[in-house]
N, C-alpha and C positions, 0 to 999 in steps of 0.2 A: 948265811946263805950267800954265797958266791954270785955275781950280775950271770955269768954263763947258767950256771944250775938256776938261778931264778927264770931266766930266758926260757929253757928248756921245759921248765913246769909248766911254765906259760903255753907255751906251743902243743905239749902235749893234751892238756885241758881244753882246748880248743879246738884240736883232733876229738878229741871223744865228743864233746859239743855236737860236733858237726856230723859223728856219726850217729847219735842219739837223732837228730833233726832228721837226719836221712832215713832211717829205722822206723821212727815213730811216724813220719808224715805217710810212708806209703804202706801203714798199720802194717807193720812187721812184726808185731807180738808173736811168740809160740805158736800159740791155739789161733791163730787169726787167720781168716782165708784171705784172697787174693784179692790186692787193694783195686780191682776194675774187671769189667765184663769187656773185651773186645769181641764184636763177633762182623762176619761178612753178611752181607743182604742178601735173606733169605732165596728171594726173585733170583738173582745171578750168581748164588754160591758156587765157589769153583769153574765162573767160566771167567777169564779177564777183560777188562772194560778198553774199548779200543783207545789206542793212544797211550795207556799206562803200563804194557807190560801186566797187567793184574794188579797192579797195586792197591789200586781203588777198592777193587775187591777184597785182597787179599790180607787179613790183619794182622797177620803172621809174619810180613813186610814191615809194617809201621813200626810192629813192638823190632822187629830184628834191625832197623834202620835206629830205632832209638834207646838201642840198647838196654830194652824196659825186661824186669825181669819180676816174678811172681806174682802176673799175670794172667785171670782166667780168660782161654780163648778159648774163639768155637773160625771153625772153616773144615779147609777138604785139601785134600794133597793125592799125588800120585802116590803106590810104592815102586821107590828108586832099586830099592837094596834089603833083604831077608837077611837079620841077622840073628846070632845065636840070642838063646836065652840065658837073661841073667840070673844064675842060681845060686848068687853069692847075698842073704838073707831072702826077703820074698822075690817069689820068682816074676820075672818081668819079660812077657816076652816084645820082642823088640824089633825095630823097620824104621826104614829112612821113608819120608815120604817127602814128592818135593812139591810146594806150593802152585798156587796158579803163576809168582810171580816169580819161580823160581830159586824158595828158598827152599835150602834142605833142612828138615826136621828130624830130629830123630823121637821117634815115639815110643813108651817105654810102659806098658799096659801092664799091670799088676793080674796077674794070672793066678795067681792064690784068693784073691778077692775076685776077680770077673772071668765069664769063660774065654779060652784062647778064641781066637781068627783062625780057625785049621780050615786050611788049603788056602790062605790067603798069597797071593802071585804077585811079581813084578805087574805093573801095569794097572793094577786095579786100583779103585778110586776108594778113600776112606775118609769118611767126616767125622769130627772128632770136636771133644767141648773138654775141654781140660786146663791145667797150669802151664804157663811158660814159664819155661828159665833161659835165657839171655846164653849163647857161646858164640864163641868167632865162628862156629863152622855153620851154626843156622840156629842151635836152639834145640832145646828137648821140651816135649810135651808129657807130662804124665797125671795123675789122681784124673783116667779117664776111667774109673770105674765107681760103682758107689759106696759111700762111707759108712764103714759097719756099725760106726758108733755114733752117726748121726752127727758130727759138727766138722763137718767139711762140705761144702757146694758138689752133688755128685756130679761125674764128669760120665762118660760115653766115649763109645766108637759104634760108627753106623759103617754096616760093609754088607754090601748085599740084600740091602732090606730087612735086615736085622741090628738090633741095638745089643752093644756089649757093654753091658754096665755092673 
């Protein structure tokens, strides 16, 4: 074995190391739910805390500031933006909603497992307990509905005085 190709083995074993490390600490397995509970305080959900922009409130900020990703959250958001549903395998219908602090989410509600938001409007307010996934543009929220086969943390959407799970 060559010093170059010994070098090379090296660095790559070290790579997988560090992705095994990264995987396993924030229990990344298959079957595993979402390595944390982030949620806002119940008392001031959805309204912003002065001074911060909403941040304090908003945990939907923290995870999107640090980039944290398969993450269960709970808060509230406006809807920005109605968009189409996704009917490319289960169908997902879909909305931007943007936070107290300003972020935009896109939210992605499994409509084959929970019932739709019908007549759901720009403007209206939706609280929601589900997974985060980490993107530049704000993040997507989805598993807000409950798990048919029992090993997944059920998630929600509240619109109207009604729970969509």
């Amino acid at each position: 074995m060559t010093r170059r190709t010994r070098w090379t083995t090296i660095v790559v074993v070290v790579v997988l190391a560090a992705l095994a490390v990264l995987v396993l600490g924030r229990g990344g397995g298959a079957g595993d739910g979402p390595a944390a509970v982030v949620t806002s305080s119940p008392a001031n959900e959805g309204a912003p805390s002065a001074g911060s922009g909403g941040r304090a409130d908003d945990p939907v900020r923290a995870l999107f500031d640090g980039r944290r990703t398969g993450v269960e959250v709970q808060g509230t958001g406006v809807v920005s933006r109605i968009l189409s549903d996704d009917l490319d395998g289960s169908r997902h219908q879909r909305f931007i909603l943007t936070t107290p602090s300003g972020v935009s989410i896109l939210v992605a509600h499994n409509i084959d497992i929970a019932p739709r938001l019908d007549g759901l409007a720009i403007g209206d307010t939706v609280a929601f307990l589900g997974d985060y996934e980490w993107s530049a543009q704000g993040g997507t929220v989805h598993w807000t509905h409950h798990d048919p086969s029992g090993r997944h943390q059920n998630g929600w959407l509240k619109w109207k005085g009604r729970t969509y799970a």
